[in-house]
RODO-2510 file (C-alpha; in nm, 4 decimals, decimal comma):
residues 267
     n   res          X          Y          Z
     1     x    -2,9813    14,0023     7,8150
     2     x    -2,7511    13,6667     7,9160
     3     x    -2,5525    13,5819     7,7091
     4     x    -2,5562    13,1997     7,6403
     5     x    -2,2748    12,9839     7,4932
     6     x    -2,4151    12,6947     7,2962
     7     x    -2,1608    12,4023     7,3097
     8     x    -2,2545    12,1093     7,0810
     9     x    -2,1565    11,7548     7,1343
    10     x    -1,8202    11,6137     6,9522
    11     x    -1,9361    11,4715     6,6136
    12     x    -1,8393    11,0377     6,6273
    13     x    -1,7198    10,8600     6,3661
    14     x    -1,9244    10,4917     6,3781
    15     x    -1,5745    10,4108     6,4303
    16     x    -1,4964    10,5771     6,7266
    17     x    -1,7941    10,4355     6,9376
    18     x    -1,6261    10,1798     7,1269
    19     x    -1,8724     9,8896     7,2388
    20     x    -1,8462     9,7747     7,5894
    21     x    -1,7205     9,4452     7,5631
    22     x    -1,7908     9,3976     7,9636
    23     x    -2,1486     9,3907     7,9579
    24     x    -2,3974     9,0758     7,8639
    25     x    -2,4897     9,0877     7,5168
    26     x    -2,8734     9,1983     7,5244
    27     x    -2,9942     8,9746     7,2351
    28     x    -2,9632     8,6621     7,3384
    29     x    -3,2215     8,3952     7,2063
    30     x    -3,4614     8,2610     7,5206
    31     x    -3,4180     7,8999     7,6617
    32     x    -3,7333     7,8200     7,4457
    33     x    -3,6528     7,9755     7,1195
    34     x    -3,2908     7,7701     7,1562
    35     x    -3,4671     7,4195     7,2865
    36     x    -3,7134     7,4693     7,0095
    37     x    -3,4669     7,5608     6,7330
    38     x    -3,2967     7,2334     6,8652
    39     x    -3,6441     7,0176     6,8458
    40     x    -3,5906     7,1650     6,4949
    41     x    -3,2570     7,1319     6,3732
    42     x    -3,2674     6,7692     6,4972
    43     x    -3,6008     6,6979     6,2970
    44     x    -3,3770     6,7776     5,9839
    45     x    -3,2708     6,4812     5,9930
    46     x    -3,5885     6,2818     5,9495
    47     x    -3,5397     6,1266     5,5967
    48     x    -3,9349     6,1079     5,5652
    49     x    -4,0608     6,3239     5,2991
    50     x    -4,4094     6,4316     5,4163
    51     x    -4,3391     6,5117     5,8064
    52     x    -3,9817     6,5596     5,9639
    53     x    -4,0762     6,5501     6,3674
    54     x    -3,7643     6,6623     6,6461
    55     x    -3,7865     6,6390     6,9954
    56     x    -3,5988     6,7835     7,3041
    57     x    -3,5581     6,6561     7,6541
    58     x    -3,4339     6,8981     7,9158
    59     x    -3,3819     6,8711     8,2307
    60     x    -3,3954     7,0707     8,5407
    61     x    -3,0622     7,1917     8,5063
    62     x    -3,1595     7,3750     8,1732
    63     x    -2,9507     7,0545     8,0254
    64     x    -3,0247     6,8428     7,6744
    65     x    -3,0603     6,4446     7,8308
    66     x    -3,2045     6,3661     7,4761
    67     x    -3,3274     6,4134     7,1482
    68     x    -3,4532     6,2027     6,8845
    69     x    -3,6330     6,2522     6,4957
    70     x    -3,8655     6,0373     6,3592
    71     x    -3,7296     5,7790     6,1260
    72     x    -3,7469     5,3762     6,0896
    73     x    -3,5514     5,1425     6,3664
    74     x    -3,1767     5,1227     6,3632
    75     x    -3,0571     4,8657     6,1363
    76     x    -3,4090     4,9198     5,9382
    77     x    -3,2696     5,0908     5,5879
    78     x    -3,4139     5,3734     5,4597
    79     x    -3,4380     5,2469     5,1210
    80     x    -3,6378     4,9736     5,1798
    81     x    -3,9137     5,0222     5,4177
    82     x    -4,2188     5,2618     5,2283
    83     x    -4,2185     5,6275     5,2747
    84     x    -4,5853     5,6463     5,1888
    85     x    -4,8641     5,7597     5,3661
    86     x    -5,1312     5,5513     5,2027
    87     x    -5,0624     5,2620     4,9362
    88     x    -5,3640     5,0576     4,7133
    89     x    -5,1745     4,7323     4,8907
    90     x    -5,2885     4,8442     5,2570
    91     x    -5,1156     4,9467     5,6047
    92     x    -4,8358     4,7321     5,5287
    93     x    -4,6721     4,9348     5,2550
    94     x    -4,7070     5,2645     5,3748
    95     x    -4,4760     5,4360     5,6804
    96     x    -4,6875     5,4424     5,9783
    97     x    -4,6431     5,0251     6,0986
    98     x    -4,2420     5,1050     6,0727
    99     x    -4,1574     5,4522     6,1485
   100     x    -4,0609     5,5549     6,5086
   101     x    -4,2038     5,8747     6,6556
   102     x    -3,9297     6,1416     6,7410
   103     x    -4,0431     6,1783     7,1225
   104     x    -4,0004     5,7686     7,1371
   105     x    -3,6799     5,8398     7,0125
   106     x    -3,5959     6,0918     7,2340
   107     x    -3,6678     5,8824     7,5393
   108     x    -3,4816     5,5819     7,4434
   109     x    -3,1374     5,8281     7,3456
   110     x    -3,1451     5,9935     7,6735
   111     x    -2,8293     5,9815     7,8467
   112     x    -2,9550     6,0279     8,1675
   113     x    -3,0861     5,7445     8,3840
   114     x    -3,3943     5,9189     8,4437
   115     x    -3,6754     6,1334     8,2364
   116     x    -3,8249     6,2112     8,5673
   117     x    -3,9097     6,6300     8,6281
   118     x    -3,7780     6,6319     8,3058
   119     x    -3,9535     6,8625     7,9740
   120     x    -3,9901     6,7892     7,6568
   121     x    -3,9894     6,9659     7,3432
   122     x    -4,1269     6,8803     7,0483
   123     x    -4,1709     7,0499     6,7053
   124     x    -4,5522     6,8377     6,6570
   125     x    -4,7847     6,7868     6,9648
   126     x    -4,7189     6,4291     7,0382
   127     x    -4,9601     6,1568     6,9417
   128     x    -5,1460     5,9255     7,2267
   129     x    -4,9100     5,6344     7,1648
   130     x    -4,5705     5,8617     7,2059
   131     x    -4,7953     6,0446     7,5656
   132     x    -4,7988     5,6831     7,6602
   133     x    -4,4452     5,6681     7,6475
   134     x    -4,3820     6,0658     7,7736
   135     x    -4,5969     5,9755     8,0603
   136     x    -4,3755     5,6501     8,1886
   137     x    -4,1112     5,7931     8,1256
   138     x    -4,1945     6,0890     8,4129
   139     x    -4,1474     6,4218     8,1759
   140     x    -4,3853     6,6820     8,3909
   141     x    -4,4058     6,9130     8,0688
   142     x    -4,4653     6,8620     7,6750
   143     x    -4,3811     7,2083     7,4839
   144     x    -4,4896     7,1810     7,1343
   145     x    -4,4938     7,4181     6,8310
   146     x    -4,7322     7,2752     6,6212
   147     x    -5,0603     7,1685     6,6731
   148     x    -5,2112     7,0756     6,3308
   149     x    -5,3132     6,7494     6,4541
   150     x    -5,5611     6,8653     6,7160
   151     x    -5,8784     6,6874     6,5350
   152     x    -5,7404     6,3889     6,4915
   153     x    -5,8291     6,0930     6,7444
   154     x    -5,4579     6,0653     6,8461
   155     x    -5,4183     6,3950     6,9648
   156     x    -5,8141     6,4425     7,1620
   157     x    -5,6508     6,0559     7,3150
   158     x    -5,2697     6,2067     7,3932
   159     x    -5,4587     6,5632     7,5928
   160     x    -5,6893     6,2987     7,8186
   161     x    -5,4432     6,0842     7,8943
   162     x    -5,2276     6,3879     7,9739
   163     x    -5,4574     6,5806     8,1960
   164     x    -5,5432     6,2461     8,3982
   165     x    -5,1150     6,2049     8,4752
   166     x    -5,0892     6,5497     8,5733
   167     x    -4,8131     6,6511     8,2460
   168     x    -4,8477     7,0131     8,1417
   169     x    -4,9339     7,1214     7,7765
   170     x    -4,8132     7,4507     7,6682
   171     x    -4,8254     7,5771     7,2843
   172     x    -4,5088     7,7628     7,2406
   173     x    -4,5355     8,0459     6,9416
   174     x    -4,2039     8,1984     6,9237
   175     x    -4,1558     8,5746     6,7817
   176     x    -3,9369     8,5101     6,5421
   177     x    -4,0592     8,2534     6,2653
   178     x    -3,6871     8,1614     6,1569
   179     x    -3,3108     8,1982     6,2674
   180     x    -3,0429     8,1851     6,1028
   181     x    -2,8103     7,9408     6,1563
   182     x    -2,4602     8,0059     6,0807
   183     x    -2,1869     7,7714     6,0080
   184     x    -1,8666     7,9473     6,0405
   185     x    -1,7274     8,2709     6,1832
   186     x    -1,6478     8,5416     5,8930
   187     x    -1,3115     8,5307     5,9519
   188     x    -1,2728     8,1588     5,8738
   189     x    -1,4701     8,2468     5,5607
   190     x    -1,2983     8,0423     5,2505
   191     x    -1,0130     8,2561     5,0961
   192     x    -0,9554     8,3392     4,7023
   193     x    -0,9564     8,0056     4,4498
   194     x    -0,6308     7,9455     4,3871
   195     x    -0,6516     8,0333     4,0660
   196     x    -0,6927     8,4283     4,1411
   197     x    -0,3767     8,3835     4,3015
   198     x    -0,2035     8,3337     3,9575
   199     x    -0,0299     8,5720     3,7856
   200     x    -0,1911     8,6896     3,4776
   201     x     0,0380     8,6038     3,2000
   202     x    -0,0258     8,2061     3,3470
   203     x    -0,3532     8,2142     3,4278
   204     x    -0,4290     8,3790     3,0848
   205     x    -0,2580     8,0685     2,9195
   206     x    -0,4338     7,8390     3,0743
   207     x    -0,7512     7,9910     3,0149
   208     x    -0,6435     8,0523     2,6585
   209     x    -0,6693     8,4000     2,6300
   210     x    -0,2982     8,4976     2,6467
   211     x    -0,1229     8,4051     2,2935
   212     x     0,2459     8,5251     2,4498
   213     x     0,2292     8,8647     2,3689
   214     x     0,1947     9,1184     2,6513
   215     x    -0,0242     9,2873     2,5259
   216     x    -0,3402     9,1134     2,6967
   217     x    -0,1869     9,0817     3,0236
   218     x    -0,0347     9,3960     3,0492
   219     x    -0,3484     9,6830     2,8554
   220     x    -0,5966     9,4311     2,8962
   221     x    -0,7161     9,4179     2,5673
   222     x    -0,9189     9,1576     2,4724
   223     x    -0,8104     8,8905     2,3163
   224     x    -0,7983     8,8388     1,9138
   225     x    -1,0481     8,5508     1,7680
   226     x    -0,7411     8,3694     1,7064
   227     x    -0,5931     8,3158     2,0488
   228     x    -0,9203     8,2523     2,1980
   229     x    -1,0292     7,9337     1,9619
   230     x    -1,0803     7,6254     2,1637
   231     x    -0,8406     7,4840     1,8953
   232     x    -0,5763     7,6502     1,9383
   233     x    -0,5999     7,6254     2,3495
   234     x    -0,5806     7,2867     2,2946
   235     x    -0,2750     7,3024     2,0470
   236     x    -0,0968     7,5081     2,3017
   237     x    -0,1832     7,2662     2,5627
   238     x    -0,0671     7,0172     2,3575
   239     x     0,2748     7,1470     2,2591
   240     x     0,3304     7,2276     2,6027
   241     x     0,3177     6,8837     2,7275
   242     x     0,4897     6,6895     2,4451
   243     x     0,7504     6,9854     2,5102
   244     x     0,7503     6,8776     2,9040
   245     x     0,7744     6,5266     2,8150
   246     x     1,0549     6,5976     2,5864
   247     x     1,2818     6,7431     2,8477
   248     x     1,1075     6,4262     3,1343
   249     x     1,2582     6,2037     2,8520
   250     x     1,5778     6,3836     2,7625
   251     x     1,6651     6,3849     3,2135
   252     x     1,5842     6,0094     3,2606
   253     x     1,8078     5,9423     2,9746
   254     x     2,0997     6,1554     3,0715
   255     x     2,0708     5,9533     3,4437
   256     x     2,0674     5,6200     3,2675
   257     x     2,4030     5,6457     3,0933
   258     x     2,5215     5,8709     3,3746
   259     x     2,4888     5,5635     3,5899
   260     x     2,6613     5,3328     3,3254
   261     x     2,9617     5,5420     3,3043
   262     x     2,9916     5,4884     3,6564
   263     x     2,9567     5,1477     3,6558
   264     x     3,2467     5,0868     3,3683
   265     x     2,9774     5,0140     3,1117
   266     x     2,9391     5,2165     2,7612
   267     x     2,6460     5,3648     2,6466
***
């Protein structure tokens, strides 16, 4: 018989596994995912009500030229124009003779002198009037997420006119249906309210629940009926600060005839 000596691995600590800070982090989101989460995040700030539309324009160098949201012209308030999507009083008071599309909007933002090669995302399949636009403008690719639309007019219009330029259509589904979006880093997190910071014989007077025995701050017993009426918080309030203006008083006075005696004069 061989005898065999059974060594078992060190036990780690979730501590003591180091992470190796040198290699690429592996869960990166795709180009896609982050030009569509951009289409997104822009169409946030659509103020209509109904349909809040982003687009995307990238160009060959995996680079933003553009972006744009649907909304009304600049200079056109908000407040005025109609939201609605149909009205009793016609066309002309409801959104759709005012509103411009977001992939309009992305064109005419661009900060590049040229669309041409370029892609565009969009969080709606663009309508025919908007592939008019995409189509001038020389953008080889439309990525969309959402193609509700498909049996309406617009859209059957914007895949001809599409497929007759040569412009690519692709329906992009990502994995994920969400990400979240953070704002700040933990560590620059907000710290305590001031008011935590207080020690508790103050911060127990100005809540009304220290009297001026220790008792409450020091055992943290609760605090009798009596101390914690709203009545008599407000009485100790209010002795407090005729007490403070007392003494305010009492040092302005005391400069006054300082500065008479000074000057020769009498009080």
């Amino acid at each position: 018989m061989v005898a065999v000596d059974v060594v078992e691995p060190p036990s780690t600590s979730p501590e003591e596994v180091l992470i190796d800070s040198s290699a690429a982090r592996p869960d990166a989101i795709s180009w896609d995912d982050y030009f569509m989460s951009v289409a997104f995040l822009t169409a946030m700030r659509s103020k209509d009500p109904s349909t809040q539309v982003g687009a995307v324009i990238v160009n060959n160098l995996k680079r933003i030229i553009g972006v744009g949201y649907n909304g009304f012209p600049t200079g056109c308030s908000d407040d005025v124009l109609p939201w609605a999507k149909t009205s009793p009083k016609g066309e002309l008071e409801t959104k759709y003779p005012y509103v411009v599309h977001a992939e309009l909007n992305a064109v005419m933002n661009k900060n590049s002198e040229s669309c041409i090669g370029c892609r565009l995302y969009s969080t709606l399949f663009p309508c025919n009037e908007c592939a008019k636009v995409i189509i001038q403008a020389g953008i080889r690719e439309v990525i969309y997420a959402s193609d509700k639309q498909k049996s309406k007019d617009s859209a059957r219009a914007s895949r001809k006119l599409f497929k007759l330029a040569g412009v690519e259509m692709r329906h992009f589904v990502s994995k994920d249906s969400s990400l979240n979006l953070v704002l700040r880093y933990p560590e620059d997190e907000p710290g305590p309210h001031p008011m935590e910071q207080t020690p508790v014989k103050i911060r127990k007077f100005m809540t009304g629940a220290y009297s001026g025995c220790d008792s409450c701050a020091n055992c943290g017993s609760p605090p009798t009926s009596q101390t914690s009426s709203s009545s008599q918080r407000f009485a100790g309030w209010e002795s407090f600060a005729w007490s403070s203006a007392a003494v305010a008083t009492a040092m302005v006075s005391l400069a006054v005839v300082r500065s008479w005696q000074r000057r020769g004069l009498s009080a």
